[in-house]
Kinemage of the C-alpha trace (Angstrom):
@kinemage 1
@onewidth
@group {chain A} dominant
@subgroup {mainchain}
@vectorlist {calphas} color= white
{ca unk a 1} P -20.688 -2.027 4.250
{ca unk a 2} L -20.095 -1.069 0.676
{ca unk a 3} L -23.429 1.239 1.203
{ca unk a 4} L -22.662 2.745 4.169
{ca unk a 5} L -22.430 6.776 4.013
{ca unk a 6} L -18.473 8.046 3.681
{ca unk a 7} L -17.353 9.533 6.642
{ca unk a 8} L -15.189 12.295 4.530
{ca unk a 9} L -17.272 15.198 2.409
{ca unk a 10} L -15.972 18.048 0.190
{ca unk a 11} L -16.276 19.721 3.411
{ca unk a 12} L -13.175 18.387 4.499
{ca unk a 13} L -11.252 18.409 1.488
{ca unk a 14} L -9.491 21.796 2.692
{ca unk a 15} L -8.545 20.028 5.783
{ca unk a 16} L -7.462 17.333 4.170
{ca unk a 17} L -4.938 18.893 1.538
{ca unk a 18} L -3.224 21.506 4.188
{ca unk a 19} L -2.808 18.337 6.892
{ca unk a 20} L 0.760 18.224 7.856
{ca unk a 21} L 2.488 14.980 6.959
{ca unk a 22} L 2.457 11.769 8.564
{ca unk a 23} L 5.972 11.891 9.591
{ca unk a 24} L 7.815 9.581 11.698
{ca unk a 25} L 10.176 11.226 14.454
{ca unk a 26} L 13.959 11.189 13.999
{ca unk a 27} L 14.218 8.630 16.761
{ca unk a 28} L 11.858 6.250 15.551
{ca unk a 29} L 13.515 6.065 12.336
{ca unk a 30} L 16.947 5.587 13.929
{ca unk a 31} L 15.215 2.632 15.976
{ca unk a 32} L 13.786 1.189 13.004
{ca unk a 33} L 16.840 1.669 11.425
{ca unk a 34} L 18.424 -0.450 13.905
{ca unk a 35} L 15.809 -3.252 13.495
{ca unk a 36} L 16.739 -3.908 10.139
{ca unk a 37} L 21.003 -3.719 11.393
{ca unk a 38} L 20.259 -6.343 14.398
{ca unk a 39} L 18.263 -8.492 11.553
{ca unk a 40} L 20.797 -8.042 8.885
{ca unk a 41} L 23.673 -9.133 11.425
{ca unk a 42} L 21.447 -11.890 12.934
{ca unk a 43} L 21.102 -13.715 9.532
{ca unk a 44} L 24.856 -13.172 8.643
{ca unk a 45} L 25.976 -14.606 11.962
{ca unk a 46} L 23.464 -17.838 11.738
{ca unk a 47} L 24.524 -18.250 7.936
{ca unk a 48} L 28.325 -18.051 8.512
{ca unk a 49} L 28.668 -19.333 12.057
{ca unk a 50} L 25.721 -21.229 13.306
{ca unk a 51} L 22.986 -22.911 11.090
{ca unk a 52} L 22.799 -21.901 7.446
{ca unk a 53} L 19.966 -23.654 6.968
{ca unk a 54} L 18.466 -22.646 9.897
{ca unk a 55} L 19.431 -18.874 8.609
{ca unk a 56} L 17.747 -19.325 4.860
{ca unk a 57} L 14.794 -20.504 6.404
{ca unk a 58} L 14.235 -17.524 8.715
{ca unk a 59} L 14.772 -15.453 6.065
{ca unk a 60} L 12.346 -17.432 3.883
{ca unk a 61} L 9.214 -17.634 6.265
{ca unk a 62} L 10.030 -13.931 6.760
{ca unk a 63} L 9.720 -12.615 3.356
{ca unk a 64} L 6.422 -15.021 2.313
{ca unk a 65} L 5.192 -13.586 5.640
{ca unk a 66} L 5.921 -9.520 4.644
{ca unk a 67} L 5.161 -10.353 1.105
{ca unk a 68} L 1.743 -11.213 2.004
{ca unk a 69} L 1.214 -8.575 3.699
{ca unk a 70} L 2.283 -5.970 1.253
{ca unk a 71} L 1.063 -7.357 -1.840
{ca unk a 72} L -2.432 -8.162 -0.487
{ca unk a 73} L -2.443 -4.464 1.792
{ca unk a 74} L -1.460 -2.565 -1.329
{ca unk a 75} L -4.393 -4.422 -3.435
{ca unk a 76} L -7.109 -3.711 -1.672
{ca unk a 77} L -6.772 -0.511 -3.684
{ca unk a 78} L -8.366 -2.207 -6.129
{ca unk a 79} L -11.055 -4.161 -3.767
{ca unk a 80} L -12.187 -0.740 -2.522
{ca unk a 81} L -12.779 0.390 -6.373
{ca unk a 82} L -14.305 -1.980 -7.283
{ca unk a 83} L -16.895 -2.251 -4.182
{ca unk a 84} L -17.147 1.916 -4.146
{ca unk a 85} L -16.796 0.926 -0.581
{ca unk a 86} L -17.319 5.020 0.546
{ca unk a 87} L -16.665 3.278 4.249
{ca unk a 88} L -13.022 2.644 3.730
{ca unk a 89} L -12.191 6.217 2.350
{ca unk a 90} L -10.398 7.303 6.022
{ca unk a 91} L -8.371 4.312 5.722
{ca unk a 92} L -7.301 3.661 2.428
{ca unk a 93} L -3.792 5.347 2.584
{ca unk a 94} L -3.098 2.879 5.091
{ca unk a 95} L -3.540 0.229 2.809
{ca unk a 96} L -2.103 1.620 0.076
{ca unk a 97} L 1.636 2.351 2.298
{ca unk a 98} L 2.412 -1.021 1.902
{ca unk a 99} L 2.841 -0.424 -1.738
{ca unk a 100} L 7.081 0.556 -1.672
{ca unk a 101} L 7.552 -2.680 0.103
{ca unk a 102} L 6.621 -4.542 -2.549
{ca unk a 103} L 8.439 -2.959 -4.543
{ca unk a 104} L 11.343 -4.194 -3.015
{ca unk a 105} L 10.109 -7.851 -2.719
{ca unk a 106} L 11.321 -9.204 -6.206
{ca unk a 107} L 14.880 -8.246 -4.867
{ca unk a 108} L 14.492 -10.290 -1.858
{ca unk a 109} L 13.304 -13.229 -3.742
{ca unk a 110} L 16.807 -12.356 -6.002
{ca unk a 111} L 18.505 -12.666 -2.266
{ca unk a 112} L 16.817 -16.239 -1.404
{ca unk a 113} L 17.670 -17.826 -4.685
{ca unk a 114} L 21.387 -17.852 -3.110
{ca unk a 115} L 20.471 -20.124 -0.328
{ca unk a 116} L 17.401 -22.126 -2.222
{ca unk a 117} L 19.620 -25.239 -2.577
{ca unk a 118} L 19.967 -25.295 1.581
{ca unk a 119} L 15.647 -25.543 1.776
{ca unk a 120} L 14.596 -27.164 -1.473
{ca unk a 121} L 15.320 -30.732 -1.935
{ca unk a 122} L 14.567 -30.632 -5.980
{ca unk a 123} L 17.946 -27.700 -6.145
{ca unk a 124} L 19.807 -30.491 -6.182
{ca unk a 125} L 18.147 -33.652 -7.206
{ca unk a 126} L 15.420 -33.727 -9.633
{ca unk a 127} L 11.921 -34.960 -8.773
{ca unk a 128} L 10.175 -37.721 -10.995
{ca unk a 129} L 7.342 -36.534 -13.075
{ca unk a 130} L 8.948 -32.558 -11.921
{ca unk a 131} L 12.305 -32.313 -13.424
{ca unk a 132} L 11.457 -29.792 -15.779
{ca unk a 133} L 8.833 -27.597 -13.574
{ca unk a 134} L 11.114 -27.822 -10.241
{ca unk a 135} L 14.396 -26.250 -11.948
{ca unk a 136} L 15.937 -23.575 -9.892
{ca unk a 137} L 16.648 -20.944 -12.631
{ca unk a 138} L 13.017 -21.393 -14.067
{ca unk a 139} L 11.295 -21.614 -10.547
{ca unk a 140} L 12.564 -18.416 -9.278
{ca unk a 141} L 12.546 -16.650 -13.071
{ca unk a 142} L 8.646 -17.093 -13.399
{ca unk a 143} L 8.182 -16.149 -9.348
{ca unk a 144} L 10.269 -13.063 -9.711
{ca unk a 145} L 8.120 -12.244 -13.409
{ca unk a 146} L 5.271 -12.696 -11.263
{ca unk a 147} L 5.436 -10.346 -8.802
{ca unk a 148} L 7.178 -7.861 -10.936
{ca unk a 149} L 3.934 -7.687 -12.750
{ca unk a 150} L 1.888 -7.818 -9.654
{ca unk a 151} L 3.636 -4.613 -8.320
{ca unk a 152} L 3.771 -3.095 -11.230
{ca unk a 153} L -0.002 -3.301 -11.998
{ca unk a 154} L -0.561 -2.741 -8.076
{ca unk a 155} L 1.495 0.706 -8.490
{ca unk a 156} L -0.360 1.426 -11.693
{ca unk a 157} L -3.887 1.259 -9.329
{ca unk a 158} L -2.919 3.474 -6.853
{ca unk a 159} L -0.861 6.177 -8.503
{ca unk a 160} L -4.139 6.470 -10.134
{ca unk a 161} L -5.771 7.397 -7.103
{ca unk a 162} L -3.008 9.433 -6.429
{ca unk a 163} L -3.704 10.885 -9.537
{ca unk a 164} L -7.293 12.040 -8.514
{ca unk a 165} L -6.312 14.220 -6.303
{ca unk a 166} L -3.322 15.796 -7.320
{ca unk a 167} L -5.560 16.587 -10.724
{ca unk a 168} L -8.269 18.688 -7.743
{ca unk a 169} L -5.609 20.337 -6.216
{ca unk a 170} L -3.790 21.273 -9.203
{ca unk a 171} L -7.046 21.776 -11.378
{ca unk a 172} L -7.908 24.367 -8.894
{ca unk a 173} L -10.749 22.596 -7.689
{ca unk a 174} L -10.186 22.851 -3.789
{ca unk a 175} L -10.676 26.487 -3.328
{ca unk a 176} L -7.275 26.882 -0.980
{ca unk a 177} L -4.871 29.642 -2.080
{ca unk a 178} L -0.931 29.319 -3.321
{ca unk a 179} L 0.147 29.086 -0.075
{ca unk a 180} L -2.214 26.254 1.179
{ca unk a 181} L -1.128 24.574 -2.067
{ca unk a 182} L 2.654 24.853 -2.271
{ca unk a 183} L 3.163 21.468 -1.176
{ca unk a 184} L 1.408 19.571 -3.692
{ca unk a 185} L 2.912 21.649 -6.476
{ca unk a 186} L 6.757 20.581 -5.828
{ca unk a 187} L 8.419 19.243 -9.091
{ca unk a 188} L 8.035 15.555 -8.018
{ca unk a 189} L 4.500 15.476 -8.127
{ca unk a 190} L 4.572 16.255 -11.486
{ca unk a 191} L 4.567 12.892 -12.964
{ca unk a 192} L 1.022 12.192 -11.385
{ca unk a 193} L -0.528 14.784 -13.789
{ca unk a 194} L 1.362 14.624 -16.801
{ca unk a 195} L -0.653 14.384 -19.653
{ca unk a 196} L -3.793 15.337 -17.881
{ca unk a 197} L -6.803 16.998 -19.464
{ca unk a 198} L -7.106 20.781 -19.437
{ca unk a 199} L -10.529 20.222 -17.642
{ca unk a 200} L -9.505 18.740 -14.080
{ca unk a 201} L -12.905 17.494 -13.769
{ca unk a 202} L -12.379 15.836 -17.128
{ca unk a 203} L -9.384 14.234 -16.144
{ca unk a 204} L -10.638 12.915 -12.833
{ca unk a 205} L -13.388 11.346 -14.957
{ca unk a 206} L -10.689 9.484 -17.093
{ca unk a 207} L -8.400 8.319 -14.389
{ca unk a 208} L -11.584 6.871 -12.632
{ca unk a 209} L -12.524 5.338 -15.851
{ca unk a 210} L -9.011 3.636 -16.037
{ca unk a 211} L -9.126 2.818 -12.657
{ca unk a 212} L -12.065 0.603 -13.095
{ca unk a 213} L -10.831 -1.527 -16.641
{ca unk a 214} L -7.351 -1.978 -14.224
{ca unk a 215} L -8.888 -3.251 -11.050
{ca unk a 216} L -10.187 -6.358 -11.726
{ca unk a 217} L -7.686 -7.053 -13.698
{ca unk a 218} L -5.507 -6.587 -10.547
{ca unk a 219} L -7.556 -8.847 -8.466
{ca unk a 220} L -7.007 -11.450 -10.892
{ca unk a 221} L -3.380 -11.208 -11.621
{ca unk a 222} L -2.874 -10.990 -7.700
{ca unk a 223} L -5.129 -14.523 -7.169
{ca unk a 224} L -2.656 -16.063 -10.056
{ca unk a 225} L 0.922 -14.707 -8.481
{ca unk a 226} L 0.271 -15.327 -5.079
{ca unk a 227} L -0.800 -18.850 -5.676
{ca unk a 228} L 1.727 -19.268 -8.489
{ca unk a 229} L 4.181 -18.179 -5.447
{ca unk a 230} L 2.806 -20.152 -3.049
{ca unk a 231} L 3.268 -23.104 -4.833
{ca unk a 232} L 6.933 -23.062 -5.668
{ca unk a 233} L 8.160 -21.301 -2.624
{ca unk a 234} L 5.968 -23.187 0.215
{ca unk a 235} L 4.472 -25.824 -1.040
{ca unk a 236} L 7.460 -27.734 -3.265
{ca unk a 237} L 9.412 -27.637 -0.291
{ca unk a 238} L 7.841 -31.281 0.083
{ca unk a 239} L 7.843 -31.709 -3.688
{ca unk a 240} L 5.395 -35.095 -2.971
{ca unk a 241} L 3.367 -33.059 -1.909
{ca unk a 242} L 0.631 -31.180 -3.597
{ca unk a 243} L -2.841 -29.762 -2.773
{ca unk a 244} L -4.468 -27.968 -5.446
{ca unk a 245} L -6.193 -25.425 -2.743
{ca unk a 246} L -3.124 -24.178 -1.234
{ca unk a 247} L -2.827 -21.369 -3.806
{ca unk a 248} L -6.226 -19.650 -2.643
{ca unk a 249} L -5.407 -20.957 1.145
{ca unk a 250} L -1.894 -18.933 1.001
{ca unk a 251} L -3.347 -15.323 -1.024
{ca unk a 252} L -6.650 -15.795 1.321
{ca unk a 253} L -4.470 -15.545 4.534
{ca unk a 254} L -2.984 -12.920 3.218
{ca unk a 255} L -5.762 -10.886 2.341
{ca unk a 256} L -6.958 -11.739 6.323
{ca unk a 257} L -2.868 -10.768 7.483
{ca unk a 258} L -4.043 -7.355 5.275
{ca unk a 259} L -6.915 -6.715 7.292
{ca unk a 260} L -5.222 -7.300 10.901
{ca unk a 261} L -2.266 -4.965 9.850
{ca unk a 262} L -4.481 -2.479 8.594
{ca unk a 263} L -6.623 -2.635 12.127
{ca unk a 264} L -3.316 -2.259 13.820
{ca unk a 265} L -1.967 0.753 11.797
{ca unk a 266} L -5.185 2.184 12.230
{ca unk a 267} L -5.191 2.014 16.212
{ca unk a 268} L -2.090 3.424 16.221
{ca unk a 269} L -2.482 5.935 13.440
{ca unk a 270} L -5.736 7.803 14.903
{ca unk a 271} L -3.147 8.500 18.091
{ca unk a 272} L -0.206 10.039 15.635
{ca unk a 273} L -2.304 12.658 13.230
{ca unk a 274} L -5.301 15.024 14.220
{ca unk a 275} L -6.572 14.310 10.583
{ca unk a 276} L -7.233 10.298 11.003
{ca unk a 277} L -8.565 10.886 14.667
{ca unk a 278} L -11.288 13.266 13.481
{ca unk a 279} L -12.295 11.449 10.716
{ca unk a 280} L -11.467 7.100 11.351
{ca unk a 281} L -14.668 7.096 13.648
{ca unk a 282} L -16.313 4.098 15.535
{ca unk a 283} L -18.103 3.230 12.949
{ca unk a 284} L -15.295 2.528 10.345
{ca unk a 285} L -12.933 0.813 12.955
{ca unk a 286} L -16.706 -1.320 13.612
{ca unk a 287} L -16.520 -1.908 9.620
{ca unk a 288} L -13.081 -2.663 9.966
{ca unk a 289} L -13.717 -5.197 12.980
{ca unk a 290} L -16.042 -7.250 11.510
{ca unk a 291} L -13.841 -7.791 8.301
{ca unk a 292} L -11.312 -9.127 10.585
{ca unk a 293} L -14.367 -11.230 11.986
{ca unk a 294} L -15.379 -12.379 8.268
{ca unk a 295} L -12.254 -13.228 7.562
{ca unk a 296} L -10.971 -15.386 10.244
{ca unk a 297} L -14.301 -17.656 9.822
{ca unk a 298} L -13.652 -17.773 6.000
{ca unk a 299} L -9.446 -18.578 7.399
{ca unk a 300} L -10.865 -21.525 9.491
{ca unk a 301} L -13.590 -22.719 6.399
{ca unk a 302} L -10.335 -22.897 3.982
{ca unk a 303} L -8.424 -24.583 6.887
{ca unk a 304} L -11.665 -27.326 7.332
{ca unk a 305} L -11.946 -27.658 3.422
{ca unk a 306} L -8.293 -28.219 3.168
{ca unk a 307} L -8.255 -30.996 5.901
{ca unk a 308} L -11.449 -33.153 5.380
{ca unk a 309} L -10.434 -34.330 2.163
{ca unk a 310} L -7.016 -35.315 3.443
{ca unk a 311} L -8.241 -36.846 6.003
{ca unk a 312} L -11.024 -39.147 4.238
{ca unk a 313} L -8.785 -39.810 1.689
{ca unk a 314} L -6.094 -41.281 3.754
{ca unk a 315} L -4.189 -41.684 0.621
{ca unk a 316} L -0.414 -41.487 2.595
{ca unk a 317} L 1.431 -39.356 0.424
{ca unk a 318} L -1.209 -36.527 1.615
{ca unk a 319} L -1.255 -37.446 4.964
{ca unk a 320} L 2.340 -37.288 5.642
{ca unk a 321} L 2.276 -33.631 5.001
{ca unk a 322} L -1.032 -33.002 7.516
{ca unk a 323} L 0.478 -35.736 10.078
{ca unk a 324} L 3.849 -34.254 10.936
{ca unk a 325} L 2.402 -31.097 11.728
{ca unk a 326} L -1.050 -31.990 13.002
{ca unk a 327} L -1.016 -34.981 14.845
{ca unk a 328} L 3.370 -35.531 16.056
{ca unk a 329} L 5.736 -33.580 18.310
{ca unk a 330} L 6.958 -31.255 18.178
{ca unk a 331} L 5.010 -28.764 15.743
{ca unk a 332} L 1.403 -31.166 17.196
{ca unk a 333} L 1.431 -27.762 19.900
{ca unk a 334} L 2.134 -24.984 16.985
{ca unk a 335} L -0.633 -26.323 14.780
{ca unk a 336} L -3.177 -25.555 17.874
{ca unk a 337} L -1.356 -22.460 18.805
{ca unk a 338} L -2.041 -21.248 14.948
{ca unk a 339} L -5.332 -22.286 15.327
{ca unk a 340} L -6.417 -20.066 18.416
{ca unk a 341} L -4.314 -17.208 17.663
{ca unk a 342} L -5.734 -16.821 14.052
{ca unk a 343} L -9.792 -18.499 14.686
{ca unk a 344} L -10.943 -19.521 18.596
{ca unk a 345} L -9.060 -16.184 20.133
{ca unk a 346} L -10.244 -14.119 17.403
{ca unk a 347} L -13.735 -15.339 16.509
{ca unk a 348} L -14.788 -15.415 20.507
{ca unk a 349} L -13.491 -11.583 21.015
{ca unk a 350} L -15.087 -10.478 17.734
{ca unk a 351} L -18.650 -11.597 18.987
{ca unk a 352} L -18.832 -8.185 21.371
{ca unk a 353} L -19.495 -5.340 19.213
{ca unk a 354} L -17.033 -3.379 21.663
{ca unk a 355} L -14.261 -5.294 20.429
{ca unk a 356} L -14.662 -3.939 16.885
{ca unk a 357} L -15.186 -0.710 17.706
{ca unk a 358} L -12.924 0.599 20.836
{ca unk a 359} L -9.626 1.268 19.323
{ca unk a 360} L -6.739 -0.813 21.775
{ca unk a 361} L -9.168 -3.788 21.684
{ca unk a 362} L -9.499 -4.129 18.160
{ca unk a 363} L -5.726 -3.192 18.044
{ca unk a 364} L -4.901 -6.148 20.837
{ca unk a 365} L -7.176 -8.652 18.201
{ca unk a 366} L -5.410 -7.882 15.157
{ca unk a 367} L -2.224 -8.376 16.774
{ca unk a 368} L -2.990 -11.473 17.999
{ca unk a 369} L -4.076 -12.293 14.463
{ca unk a 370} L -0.870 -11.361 13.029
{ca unk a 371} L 1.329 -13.085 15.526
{ca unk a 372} L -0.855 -16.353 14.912
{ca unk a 373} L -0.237 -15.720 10.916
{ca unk a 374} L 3.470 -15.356 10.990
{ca unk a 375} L 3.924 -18.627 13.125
{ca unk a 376} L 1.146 -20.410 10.382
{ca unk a 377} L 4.202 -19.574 7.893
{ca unk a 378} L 6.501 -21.252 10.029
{ca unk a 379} L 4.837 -24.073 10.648
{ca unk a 380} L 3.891 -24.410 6.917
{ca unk a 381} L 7.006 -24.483 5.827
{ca unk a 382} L 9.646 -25.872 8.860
{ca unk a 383} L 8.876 -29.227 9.594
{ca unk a 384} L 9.749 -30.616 6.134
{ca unk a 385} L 13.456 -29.466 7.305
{ca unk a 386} L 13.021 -30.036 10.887
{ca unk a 387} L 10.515 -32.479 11.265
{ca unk a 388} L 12.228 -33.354 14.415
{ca unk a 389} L 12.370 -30.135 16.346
{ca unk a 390} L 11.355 -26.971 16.388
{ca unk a 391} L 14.082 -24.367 15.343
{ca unk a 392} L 12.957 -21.138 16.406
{ca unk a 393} L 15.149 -18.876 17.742
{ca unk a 394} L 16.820 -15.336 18.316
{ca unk a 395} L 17.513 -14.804 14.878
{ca unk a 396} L 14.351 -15.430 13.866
{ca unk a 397} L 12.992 -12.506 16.192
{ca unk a 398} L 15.598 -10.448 15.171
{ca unk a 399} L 15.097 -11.263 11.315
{ca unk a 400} L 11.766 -10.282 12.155
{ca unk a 401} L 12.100 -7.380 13.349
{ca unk a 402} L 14.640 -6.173 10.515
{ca unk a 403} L 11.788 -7.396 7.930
{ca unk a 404} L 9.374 -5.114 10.400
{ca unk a 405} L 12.059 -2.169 10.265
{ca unk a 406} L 11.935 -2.310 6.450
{ca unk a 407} L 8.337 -2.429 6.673
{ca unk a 408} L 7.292 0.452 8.680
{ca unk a 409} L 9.989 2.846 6.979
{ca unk a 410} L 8.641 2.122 3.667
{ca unk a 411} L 5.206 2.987 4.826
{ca unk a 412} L 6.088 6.110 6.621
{ca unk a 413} L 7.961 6.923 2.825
{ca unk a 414} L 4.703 6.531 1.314
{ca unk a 415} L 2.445 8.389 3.777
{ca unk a 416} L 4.379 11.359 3.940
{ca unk a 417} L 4.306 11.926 0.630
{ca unk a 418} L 0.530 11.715 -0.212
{ca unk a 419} L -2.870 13.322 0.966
{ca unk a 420} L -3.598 11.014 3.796
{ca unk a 421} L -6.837 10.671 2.759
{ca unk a 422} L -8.130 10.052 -0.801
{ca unk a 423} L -10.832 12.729 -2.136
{ca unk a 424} L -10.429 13.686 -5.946
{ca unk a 425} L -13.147 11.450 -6.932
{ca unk a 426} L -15.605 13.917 -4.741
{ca unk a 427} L -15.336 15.967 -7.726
């Protein structure tokens, strides 16, 4: 796919720069506005007058779940640079939008620590062999450090790309006159530039240059964080517990949680902007389809690879973990919803090429796939707390849809603000 001829020329590049901007209407932003007030008010009323544990672990799930999805989304900035995948050019902005909400992830992770004592056992009494690892000031210290550098170096990547074409547009490279370019030359765009080379083409060289020392170093700090993060705030929540593949199971599902969210902004996108209808064609969504295809049969391999050893080992402080959410009641009907929702569901539809390539059935897969991921996240982390019964409620719907709110507004922050579709490196 990497080889496959980009769907975007310098013939469009005047198109591209005088689009209008992806804008969300005022009503959609007061109703996603009000998704993140009915979440906000759902998790104060379940902390202060209903379950507060109940209430820290919606709010937990939640942000691994959103986290996932913006740290791996915004990465595949890097993933696309690397693989000069020309394919992915029409849909790299929507990738790249998740990047201001994960920003804002280390200060959610500042909000859990608050209510870490009411989900992890070790808050309160130290773990043999773990007393100095599991410590709550030096658990959530090194996660918080982590991501901070992940978005940092993730916002490093694509300001660069930014960078590529503000340096055409402002290196006079496009061809369009003063008017066609008054946009791109407001004050706040200055920062992209600063510092550039007189020679635009020059400078486009460099950036691309720097783009390709920081990407793999990206893809490597992400595969560290993510499992680094996946570790203390999943996995220790049964601090027996331990699997040394639960790192790359956790940033793996994201990347496939990336690639249905992407499929889903893209279904919807073509149908909001004349730019990403003419130019996200059949054969890009059929590029797109068959990631989500690869993906969910790599899911399911990491799944099988992290169960067969369990399994044959039948040591029982491994099992435990697998049994209570395998094999008992309540969760015994989760695990197999997770698994058809995120493999059987997904795999059979992906077989028909139509699937991949008309846009409300890829849209209908990838939604299915992203339902299936968030209730994986549940069931990874619940039963250790309620091994009993299953807790979900209202507020977690509703703390859902305030983490969806937050979600989609930062996006539309992002997307208005940049050429929707990356071209300086044309040049």
């Amino acid at each position: 796919m990497a080889d496959s001829p980009s769907p975007v020329t310098l013939n469009d590049v005047p198109r591209i720069v005088d689009a209008k901007p992806l804008s969300l209407s005022w009503t959609t932003h007061v109703v996603l506005g009000l998704f993140i007030a009915v979440g906000a008010v759902a998790f104060l009323q379940e902390l202060f007058s209903g379950d507060a544990r109940h209430a820290w672990t919606s709010l937990q799930v939640n942000f691994m779940y959103w986290f996932c999805v913006a740290a791996a989304s915004s990465g595949f900035a890097a993933v696309f640079q690397i693989c000069n995948a020309q394919w992915s050019r029409p849909i790299r902005r929507i990738f790249e939008s998740a990047l201001p909400f994960l920003m804002i992830s280390p200060l959610l992770l500042v909000v859990l620590y608050f209510g870490h004592e009411y989900l992890f056992v070790w808050a309160h009494t130290p773990i043999a062999g773990k007393e100095k690892w599991l410590t709550s000031n030096f658990v959530y210290a090194r996660d918080i450090a982590a991501i901070l550098l992940l978005a940092w170096l993730t916002r490093k990547v694509v300001h660069l790309s930014i960078r590529r074409d503000l340096l055409a547009i402002r290196g006079g490279l496009t061809g369009l006159d003063e008017k066609s370019l008054s946009r791109w030359q407001e004050q706040r765009y200055d920062r992209f530039v600063r510092d550039a080379d007189a020679n635009a083409k020059d400078a486009i060289a460099k950036t691309s240059s720097q783009l390709g020392v920081l990407s793999p170093i990206l893809v490597w700090v992400y595969a560290l964080s993510m499992s680094l993060i996946a570790f203390d705030q999943i996995m220790s929540v049964d601090p027996h517990w331990f699997s040394t593949m639960f790192g790359g199971f956790y940033f793996m599902s994201a990347v496939y949680l990336a690639m249905a969210f992407a499929a889903i902004g893209v279904a919807v996108l073509r149908q909001q902007h004349p730019l990403f209808l003419a130019k996200i064609e059949r054969r890009t969504l059929w590029d797109l389809g068959k990631l989500l295809f690869g993906f969910g049969i790599f899911w399911a391999y990491l799944f099988w690879s992290h169960y067969l050893p369990i399994w044959y080992g039948n040591l029982p402080e491994e099992t435990a973990w697998i049994i209570v959410r395998l094999r008992e009641q309540p969760w015994h009907g989760i695990a197999w919803f997770v698994l058809g929702s995120c493999f059987i569901v997904p795999f059979l539809l992906g077989l028909s090429r139509d699937v991949k390539q008309v846009p409300i059935l890829l849209f209908g897969t990838a939604l299915i796939v992203a339902i299936g991921l968030w209730v994986q996240m549940y069931l990874l982390f619940a039963p250790t707390l309620y091994p009993d019964t299953i807790p979900l409620s209202f507020t977690d719907l509703f703390v859902t849809l305030g983490f969806l709110g937050a979600y989609l507004l930062s996006a539309s922050y992002y997307l208005e603000r940049v050429p929707l579709i990356p071209f300086g490196d044309l040049y």
